[in-house]
C-alpha positions in Angstrom: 20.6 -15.6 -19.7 19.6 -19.1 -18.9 16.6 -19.4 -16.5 15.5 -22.8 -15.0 12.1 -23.7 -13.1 12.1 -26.2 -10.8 8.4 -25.1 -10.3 5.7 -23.0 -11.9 3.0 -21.5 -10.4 -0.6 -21.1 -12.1 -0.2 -19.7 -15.5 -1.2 -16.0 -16.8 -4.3 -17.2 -18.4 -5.7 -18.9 -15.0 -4.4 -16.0 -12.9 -6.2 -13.6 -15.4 -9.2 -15.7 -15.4 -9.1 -15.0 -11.4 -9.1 -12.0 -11.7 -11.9 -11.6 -14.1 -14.1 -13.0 -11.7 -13.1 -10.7 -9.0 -13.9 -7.9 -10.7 -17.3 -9.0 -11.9 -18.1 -9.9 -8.2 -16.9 -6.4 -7.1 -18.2 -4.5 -9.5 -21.7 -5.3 -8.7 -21.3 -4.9 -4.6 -20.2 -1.5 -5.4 -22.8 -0.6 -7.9 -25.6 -2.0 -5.0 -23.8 0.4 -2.4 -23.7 3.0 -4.1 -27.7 2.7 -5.2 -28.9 1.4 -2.3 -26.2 2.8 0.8 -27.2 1.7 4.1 -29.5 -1.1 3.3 -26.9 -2.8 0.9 -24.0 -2.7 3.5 -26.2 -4.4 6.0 -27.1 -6.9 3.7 -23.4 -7.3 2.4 -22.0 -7.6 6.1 -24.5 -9.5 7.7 -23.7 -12.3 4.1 -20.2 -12.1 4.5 -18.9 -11.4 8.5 -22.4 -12.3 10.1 -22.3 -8.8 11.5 -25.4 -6.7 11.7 -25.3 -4.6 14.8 -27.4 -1.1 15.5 -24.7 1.1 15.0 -21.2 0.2 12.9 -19.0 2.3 14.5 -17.7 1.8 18.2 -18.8 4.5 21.3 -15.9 5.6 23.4 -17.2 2.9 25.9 -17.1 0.1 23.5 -13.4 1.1 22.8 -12.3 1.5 25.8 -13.8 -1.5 26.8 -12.3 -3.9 24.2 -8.3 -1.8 25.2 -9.2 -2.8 28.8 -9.1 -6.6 28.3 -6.1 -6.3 26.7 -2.8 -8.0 29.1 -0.7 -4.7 29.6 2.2 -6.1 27.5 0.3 -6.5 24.8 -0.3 -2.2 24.9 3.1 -1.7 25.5 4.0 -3.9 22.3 1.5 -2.0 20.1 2.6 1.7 21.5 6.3 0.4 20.8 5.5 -0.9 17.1 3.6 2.8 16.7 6.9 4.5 17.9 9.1 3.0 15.1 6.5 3.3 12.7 6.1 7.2 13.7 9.5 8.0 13.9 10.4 6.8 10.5 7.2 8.9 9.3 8.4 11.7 10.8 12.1 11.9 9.6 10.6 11.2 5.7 7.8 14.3 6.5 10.7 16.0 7.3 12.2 15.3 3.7 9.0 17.3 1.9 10.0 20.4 1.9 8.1 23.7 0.8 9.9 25.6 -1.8 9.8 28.8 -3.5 12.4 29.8 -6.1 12.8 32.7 -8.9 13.6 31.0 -11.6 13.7 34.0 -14.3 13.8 38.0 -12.5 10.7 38.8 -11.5 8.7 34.9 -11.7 8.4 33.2 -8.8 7.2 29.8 -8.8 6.6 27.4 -5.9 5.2 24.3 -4.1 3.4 23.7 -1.0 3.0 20.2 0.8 -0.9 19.8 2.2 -2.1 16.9 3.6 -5.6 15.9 2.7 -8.4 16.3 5.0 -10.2 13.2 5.5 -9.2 10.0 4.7 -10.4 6.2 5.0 -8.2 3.5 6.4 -9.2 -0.4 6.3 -7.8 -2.9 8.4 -7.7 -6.1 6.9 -9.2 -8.8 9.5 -10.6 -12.1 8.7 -8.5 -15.4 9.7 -5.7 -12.7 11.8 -6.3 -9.7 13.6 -4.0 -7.7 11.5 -3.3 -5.1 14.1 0.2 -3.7 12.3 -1.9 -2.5 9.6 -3.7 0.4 11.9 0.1 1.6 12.7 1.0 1.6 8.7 -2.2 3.2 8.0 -3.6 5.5 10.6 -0.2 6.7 12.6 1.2 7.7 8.9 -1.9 9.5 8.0 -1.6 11.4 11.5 1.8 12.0 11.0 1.4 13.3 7.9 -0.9 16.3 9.3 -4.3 14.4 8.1 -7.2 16.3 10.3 -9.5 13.3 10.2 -9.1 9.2 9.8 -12.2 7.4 9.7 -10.9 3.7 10.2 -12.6 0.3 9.2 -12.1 -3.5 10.6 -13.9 -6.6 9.6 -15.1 -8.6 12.8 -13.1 -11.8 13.4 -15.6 -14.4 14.3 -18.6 -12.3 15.3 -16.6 -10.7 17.8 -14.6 -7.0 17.3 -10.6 -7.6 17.6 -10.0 -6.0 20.9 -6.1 -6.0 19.6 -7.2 -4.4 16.5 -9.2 -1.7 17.9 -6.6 -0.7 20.6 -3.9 -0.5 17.6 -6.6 1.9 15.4 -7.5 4.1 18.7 -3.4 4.7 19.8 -2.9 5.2 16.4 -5.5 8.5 16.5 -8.2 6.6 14.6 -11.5 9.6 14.8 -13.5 7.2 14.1 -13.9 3.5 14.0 -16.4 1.2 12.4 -16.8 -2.8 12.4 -17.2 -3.6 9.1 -15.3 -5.3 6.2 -14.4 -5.6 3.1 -15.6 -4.2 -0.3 -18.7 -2.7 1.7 -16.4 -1.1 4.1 -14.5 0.7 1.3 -17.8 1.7 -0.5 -19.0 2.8 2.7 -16.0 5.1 3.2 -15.9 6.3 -0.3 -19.7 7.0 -1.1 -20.8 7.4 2.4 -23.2 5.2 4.0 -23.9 3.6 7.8 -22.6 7.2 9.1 -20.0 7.4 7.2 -19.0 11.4 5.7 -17.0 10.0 1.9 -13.1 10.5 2.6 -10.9 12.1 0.1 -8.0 9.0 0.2 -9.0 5.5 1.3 -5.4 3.7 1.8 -4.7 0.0 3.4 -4.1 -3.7 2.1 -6.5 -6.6 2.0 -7.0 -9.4 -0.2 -8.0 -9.4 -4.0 -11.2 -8.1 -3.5 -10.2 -5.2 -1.7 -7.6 -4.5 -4.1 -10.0 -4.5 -7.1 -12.4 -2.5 -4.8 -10.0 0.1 -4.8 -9.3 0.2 -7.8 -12.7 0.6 -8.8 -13.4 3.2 -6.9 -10.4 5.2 -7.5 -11.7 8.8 -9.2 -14.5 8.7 -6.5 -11.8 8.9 -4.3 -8.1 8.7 -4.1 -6.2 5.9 -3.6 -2.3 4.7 -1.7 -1.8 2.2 -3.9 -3.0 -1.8 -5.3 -1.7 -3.3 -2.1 -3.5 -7.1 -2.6 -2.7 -10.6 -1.9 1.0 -10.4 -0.3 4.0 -11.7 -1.8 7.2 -12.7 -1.2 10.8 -13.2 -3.5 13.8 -14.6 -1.8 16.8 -14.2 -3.3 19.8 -16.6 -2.0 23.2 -18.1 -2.9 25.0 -20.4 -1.8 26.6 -18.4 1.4 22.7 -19.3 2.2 21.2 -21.8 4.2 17.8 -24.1 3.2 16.2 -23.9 6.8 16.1 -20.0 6.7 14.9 -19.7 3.0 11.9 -22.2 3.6 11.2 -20.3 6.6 10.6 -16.7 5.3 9.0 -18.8 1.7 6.0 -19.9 4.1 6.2 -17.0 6.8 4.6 -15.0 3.5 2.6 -17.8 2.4 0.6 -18.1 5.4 -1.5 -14.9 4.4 -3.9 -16.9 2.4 -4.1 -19.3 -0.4 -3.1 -16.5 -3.1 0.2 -15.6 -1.8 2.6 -16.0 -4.6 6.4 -17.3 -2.8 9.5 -17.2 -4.8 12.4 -18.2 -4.3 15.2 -17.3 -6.5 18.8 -18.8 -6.4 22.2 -19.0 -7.9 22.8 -22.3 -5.7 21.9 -25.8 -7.8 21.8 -27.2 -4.0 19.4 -25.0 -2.7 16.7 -25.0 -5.6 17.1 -28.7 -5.7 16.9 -28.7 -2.1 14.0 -26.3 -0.4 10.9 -28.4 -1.6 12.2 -31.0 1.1 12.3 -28.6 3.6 9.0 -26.5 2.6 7.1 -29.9 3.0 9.3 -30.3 6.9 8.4 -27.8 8.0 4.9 -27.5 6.3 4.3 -30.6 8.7 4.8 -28.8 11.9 3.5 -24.9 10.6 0.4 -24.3 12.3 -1.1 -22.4 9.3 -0.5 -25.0 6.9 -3.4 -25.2 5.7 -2.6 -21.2 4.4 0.5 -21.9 3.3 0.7 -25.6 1.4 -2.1 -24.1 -0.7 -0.1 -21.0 -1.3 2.6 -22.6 -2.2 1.7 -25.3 -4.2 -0.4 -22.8 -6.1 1.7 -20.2 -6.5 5.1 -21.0 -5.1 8.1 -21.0 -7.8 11.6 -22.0 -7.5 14.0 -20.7 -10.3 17.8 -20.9 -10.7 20.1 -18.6 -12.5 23.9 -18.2 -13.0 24.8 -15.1 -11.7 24.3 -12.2 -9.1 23.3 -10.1 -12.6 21.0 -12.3 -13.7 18.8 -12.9 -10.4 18.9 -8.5 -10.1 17.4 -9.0 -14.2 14.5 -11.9 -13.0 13.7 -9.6 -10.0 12.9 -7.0 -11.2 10.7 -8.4 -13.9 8.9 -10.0 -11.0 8.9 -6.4 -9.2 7.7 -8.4 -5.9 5.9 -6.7 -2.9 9.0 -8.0 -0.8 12.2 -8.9 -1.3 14.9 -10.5 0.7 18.4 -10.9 -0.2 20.1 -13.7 1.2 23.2 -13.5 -0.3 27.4 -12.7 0.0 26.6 -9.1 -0.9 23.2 -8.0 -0.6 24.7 -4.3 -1.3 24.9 -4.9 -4.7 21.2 -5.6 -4.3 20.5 -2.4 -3.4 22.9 -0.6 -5.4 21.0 -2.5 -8.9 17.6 -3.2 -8.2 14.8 -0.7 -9.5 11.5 -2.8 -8.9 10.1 -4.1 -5.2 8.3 -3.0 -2.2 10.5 -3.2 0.3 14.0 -4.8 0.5 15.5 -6.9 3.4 19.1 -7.0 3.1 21.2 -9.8 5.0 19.8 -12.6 7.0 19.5 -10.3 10.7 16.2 -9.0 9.0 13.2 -10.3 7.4 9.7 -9.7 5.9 7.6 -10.0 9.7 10.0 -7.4 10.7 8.8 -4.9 8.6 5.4 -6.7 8.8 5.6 -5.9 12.1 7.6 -3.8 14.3 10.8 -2.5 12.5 9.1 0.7 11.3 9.1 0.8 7.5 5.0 0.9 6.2 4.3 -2.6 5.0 1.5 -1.5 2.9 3.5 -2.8 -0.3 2.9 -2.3 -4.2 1.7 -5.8 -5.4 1.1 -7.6 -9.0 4.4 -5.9 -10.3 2.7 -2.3 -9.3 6.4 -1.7 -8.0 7.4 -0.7 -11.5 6.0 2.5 -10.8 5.0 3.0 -7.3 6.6 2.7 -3.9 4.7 1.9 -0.9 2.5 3.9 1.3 4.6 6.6 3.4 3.7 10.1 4.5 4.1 11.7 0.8 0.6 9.8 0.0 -1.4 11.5 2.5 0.0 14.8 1.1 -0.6 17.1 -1.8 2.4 19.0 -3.8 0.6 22.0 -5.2 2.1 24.7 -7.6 2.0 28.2 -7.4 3.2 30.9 -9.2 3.6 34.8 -8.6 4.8 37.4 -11.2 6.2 40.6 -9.4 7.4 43.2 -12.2 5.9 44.1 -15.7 8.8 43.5 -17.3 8.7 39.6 -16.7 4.8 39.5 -17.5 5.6 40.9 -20.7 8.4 38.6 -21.4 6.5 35.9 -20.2 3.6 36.6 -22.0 5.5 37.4 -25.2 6.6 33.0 -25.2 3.1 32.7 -24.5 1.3 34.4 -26.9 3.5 32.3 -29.5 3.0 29.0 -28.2 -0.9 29.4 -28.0 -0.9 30.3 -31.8 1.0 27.9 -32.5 -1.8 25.5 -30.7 -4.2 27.2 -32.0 -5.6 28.2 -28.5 -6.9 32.2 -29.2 -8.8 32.4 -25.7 -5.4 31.6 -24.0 -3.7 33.5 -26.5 -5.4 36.3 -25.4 -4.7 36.5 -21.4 -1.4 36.7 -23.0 -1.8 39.1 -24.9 -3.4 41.3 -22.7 -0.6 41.5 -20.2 1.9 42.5 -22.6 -1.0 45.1 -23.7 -1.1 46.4 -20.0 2.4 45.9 -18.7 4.6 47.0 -21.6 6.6 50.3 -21.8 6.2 52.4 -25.3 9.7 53.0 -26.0 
């Protein structure tokens, strides 16, 4: 397979040496939460969101308050948003099933599908109001039967996101606190400023967040290592340059860490999209984002054939990929590592950003080798049971049994075996 770069992004070594230091810096925020609580996430938001208020979480008033000087279009476009996401939740709820089979005469195993009872949703905020992330979050977590969501949001500029907030209180948020970042996972996860610990925190953010959650996950559960967003686009020449730049630095504009690849067949297009990256980088409002992002970590790479882009996509295992190509089927049909596909160019990333209704809380850092993206099924437990209804099959049973745990070595287990077949076996 040959494999050209036209351009590299930062190396391993200085991406590991990032990440280094983001762990060092997390790793003592969450040691000071968790020894000090309340006092530390004061501290911690007043350094970094200049927020101290009385109380963290919002009254009724306060919430009501903020949705009220909202335009009315602006509801209707959340609620609408909520619906897709919601009704794509419930049809894959609908998928887990309960089952209960006999799988020998007289065993009866089974499984049962129950949700977890409290869980922790963060918001990201910061430069954007990331409202599409209380729908991704909060409306799965309800869908998925969760009894109560405790919901965090970093202010944005002193101020609470009224957009933000309405998104989190439609969505079913039970509770909802202004605070950000690693403190507001800490806070979820050991309790503090009010806070009873959740069972599952779940959400995106950037690299710190990310590494919070990964930190704390034994404390509590986790969705998945959702962090800095990133983008492939896969094109050939049925492709056009304009469209590829486009959804390059629609992705880019999250912040200066957003790795944007784009990944060709076409000589003309890789030669071709830095011209038009720096275009339209000259009229993108959020340049400032997205020039860093891409210069940083922005690649271009050509190939030779459809097989070999499916072969370099999947060892990059982005968060999101688009295919804009002849036959993005084939995409579909071969690739085993992303987030979320976007196939053809009538859709793209904001969409499911967005609106379209898939969850756009994506695997990131090639985590989409082994996990999908947050849906109903994380919110929800598959627990085992077993029932054995005649002596005949405890004695069977416990006949393997008794075996296998000499074989292991195990007496203790040995003998609950061995005890059955004691109790339940007929003297001939």
């Amino acid at each position: 397979m040959t494999i050209t770069y036209l351009k590299r992004g930062k190396s391993v070594d200085e991406k590991m040496q990032a990440d280094a230091a983001v762990q060092e810096t997390v790793r003592a925020i969450l040691t000071d939460i968790r020894e000090r609580k309340d006092a530390a996430v004061r501290e911690l938001s007043q350094k970094f969101d200049n927020w101290n208020p009385d109380d963290f979480r919002l009254s009724d008033t306060q919430i009501q308050a903020l949705i009220a000087s909202l335009p009315q279009q602006a509801i209707a476009d959340i609620q609408f948003a909520q619906e897709q996401v919601r009704n794509f939740a419930v049809a894959q709820r609908a998928a887990l099933q309960d089952i209960e089979v006999e799988t020998l005469p007289g065993v009866v195993l089974g499984h049962k599908n129950i949700p977890v009872s409290r869980v922790g949703c963060y918001v990201p905020g910061g430069r954007y109001p990331m409202i599409a992330s209380a729908h991704m979050s909060i409306v799965t977590a309800k869908t998925a039967g969760v009894d109560y969501v405790v919901a965090c949001t970093p202010p944005i500029q002193g101020e609470p996101s009224a957009a933000t907030i309405a998104a989190m209180h439609l969505a079913g948020a039970d509770e909802i606190y202004i605070l950000g970042g690693v403190q507001a996972l800490a806070a979820m996860a050991y309790g503090a400023v009010g806070i009873e610990p959740v069972d599952l925190l779940v959400g995106p953010g950037n690299a710190y967040v990310a590494e919070a959650k990964r930190q704390l996950f034994g404390v509590v559960g986790i969705d998945l290592l959702a962090g800095p967003t990133e983008v492939l686009v896969i094109a050939d020449e049925t492709s056009d340059v304009e469209i590829c730049a486009t959804d390059l630095l629609g992705q880019a504009e999250h912040g200066p860490t957003s790795p944007a690849v784009f990944l060709t067949t076409s000589r003309e297009l890789a030669e071709g999209i830095e011209a038009e990256i720096e275009r339209q980088l000259a009229i993108l409002p959020t340049a400032d984002l997205a020039s860093v992002a891409w210069r940083d970590y922005g690649e271009v790479i050509l190939v030779d054939t459809d097989e070999e882009m499916v072969q370099v996509a999947d060892e990059i295992a982005s968060e999101h990929v688009e295919v804009l190509t002849r036959n993005p089927q084939y995409f579909l049909d071969n690739m085993r590592n992303y987030g979320a596909l976007f196939l053809g160019p009538r859709t793209n990333v904001a969409y499911g950003d967005k609106v379209i209704g898939t969850n756009h809380t994506l695997p990131t850092k090639k985590a989409a080798r082994y996990t999908g993206g947050l849906w109903v099924g994380k919110f929800i437990k598959t627990v085992t049971y077993q029932r054995v209804t005649t002596d005949e099959a405890s004695v069977m049973i416990g006949e393997y049994g008794s075996r296998l745990c000499a074989i292991e070595g195990f007496l203790g287990h040995k003998e609950q075996c061995d005890l059955r077949v004691r109790r339940y076996k007929v003297e001939e």
